[in-house]
Every structure is written in structure tokens, then in C-alpha cells.
C-alpha positions in Angstrom: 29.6 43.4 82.3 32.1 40.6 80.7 31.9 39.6 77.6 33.8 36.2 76.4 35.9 38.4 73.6 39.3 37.8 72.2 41.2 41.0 70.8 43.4 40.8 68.0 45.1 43.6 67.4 47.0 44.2 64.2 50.3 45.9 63.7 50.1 49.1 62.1 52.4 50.9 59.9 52.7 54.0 61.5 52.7 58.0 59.1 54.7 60.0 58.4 56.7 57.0 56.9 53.9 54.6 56.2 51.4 57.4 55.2 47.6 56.3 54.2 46.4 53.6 53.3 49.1 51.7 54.8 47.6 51.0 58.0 44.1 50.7 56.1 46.2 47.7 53.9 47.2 46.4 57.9 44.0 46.0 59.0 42.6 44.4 56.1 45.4 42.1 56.0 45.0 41.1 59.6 41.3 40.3 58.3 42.9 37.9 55.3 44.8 36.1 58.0 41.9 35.4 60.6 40.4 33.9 57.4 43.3 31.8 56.9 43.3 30.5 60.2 39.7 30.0 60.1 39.9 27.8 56.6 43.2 26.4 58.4 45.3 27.6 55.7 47.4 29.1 59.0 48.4 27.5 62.7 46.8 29.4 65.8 45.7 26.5 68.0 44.2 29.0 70.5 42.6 31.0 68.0 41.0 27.7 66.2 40.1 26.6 69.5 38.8 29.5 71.3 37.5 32.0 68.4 34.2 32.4 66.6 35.0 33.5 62.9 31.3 33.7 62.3 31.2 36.8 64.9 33.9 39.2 63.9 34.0 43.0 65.1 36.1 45.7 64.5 36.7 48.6 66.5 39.5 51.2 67.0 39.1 54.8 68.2 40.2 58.3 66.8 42.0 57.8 63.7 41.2 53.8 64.3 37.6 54.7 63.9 38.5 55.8 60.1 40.2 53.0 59.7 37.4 50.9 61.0 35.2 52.5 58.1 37.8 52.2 55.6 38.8 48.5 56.2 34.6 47.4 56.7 34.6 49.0 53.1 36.9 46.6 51.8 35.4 43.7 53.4 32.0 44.2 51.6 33.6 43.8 48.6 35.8 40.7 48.9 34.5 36.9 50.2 36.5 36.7 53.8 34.5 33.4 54.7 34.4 31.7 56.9 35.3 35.0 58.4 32.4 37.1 58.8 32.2 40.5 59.6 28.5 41.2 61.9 29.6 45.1 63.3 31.7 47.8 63.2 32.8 50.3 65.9 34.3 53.5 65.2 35.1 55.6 68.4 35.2 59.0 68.0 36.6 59.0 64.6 38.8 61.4 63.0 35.9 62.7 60.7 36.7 65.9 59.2 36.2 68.5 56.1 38.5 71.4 55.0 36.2 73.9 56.0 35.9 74.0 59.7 33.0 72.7 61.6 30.8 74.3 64.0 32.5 71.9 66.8 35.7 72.9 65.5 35.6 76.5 65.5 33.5 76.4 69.4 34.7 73.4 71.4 37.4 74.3 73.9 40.3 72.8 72.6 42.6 70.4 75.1 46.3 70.1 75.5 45.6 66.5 74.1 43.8 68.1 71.5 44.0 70.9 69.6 43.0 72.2 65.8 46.6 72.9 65.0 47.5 69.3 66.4 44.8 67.9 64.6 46.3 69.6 61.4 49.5 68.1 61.6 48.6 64.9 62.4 46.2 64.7 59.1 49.3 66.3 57.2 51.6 63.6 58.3 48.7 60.7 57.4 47.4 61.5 54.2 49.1 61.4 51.1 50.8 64.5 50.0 49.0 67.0 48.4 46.1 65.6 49.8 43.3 68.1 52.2 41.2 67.0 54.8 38.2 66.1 52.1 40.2 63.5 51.2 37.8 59.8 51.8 39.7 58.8 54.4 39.3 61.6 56.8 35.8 62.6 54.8 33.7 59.3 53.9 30.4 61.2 53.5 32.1 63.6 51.2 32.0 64.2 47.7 35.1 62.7 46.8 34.4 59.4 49.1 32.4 56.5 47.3 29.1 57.3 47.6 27.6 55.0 50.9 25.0 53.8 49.7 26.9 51.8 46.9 29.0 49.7 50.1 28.5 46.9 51.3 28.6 47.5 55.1 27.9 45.4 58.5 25.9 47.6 61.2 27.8 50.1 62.9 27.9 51.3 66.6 29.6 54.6 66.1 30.5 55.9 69.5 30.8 60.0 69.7 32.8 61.6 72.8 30.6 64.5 73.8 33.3 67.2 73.9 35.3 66.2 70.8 36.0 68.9 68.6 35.0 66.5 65.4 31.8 66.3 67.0 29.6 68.0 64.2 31.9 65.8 61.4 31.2 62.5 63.3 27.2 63.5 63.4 27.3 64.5 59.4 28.7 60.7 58.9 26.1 59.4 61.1 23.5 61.4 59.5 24.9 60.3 55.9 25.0 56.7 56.8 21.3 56.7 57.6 20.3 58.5 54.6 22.0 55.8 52.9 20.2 53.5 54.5 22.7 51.6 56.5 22.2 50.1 59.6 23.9 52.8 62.4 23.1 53.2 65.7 24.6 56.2 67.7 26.2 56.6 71.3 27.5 59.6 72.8 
């Protein structure tokens, strides 16, 4: 299938030097200037001419997909319009806790993905002195705002069947229907 999309991708801070939420801030900022294009605040002549601000999507995949919760959190609590935000689409996100999941602890690990990779990469991301509860890496968590209290769009969240946050992305699933969102699953 085709679809008549237009991708814009925003520039990312990267971690260790730019840790959390800098990229979060990116994202959301990339959202703030679709809206001023949109209210014509800001020149994209292709954009004005070729884009539907009424039909806005995010996506992004591993760490993106936490991102894509994190930065749909902050839209549903701010006016973007004439932007307006209808779905978002975390792939296989980076949802994780301290304590080890099931997944974790009994998926065969990859050379493109391992538990002590996995580690690091959080440990570069997060602020220091942060764990792995942190919200950003554990939005159904205790320490997250509770989900029921955001203002979200729906949510395709899209789960690789062999990733070893399997049982983490589920528990977020799970927590976002209790909390009565609209989320549909795909693995």
C-alpha cells in the first residue's frame, strides 16, 4: 500500500551530551514549528501547500517510541492548533523497569541487542543518578504521571515479537487501557 504522507523528521540532540529530555524538548519543538507554519507565522511553501496540519502523526521506534509518548504528553497539554495531533506510533519502545522483566531475563539476546547494551545506552540517556523507573523509560510506573490524568491521541503501539522489552511494552499497553485510553496493539 501507499499512503500520500510527508515525513518530517526532526533533529535530535543526541546523549551522552544532550542527555534526557533534550531530544523530548526536539520533538516537541519540531511540533511548535509545524504550528507556525501552519498559522503562517513561518515560510515552507511545500509544506503549506502539500501538508494537512489537521492530520498529524508521530512515530519513531526504540528509544523514538518513548519519545513518541513523552512528546504526545506534552501536546495534550498545550493548544498546537491548527496543528492537530490524531495518533501516535511507538515502535518497539524502550519500555523498561529496574527490576528485570520476564522478557529480559529469557529472550535470547542479539549482537544488536543485548541487556548490558541496553544498560549503557539508558545510563548515557537519562539524567545522572537517575534508574531505569525513571518516566521516561517507565511511563506506567509509579514515578511517571499517572495515565489516566493525560491528555492523549490514540495510539498504535507496534511490539517486535522477539524484543527483549517485550513484557515492559505489554505492561504499558495493558496500563494505557486500564486508563482508559484509546490503544490498539500490533505485534
Amino acid at each position: 500500500r501507499c499512503t500520500r504522507s510527508i515525513c518530517v523528521s526532526p533533529f535530535l540532540r543526541q546523549a551522552p551530551e544532550h542527555r534526557l529530555p533534550a531530544a523530548i524538548d526536539d520533538g516537541f519543538a519540531t511540533l511548535q514549528w509545524l504550528q507556525s507554519v501552519a498559522r503562517g507565522d513561518a515560510c515552507d511553501p511545500w509544506l503549506e501547500e502539500h501538508g494537512d496540519f489537521n492530520k498529524v502523526f508521530l512515530i519513531g521506534d526504540s528509544s523514538g517510541g518513548n519519545l513518541v509518548h513523552e512528546v504526545a504528553a506534552r501536546v495534550g497539554s498545550v493548544d498546537l492548533s491548527p496543528v492537530r495531533l490524531v495518533e501516535a506510533i511507538p515502535i518497539h519502545p524502550g519500555f523498561v523497569r529496574s527490576i528485570r522483566s520476564r522478557s529480559e531475563n529469557e529472550m535470547p539476546q542479539s549482537p544488536f541487542q543485548t541487556l548490558d547494551m541496553l544498560d549503557k545506552f539508558l545510563s548515557l540517556a537519562l539524567s545522572i543518578g537517575s534508574n531505569k523507573d525513571h518516566p521516561f523509560t517507565c511511563p506506567m510506573g509509579t514515578a511517571a504521571p499517572p495515565l489516566d490524568g493525560l491528555k492523549l491521541p490514540s495510539f498504535l503501539l507496534c511490539i517486535a515479537e522477539k524484543d527483549l522489552m517485550m513484557d515492559t511494552e505489554i505492561e504499558y499497553y495493558e496500563a494505557m487501557k486500564k486508563a482508559n485510553k484509546e490503544i490498539d496493539m500490533f505485534v
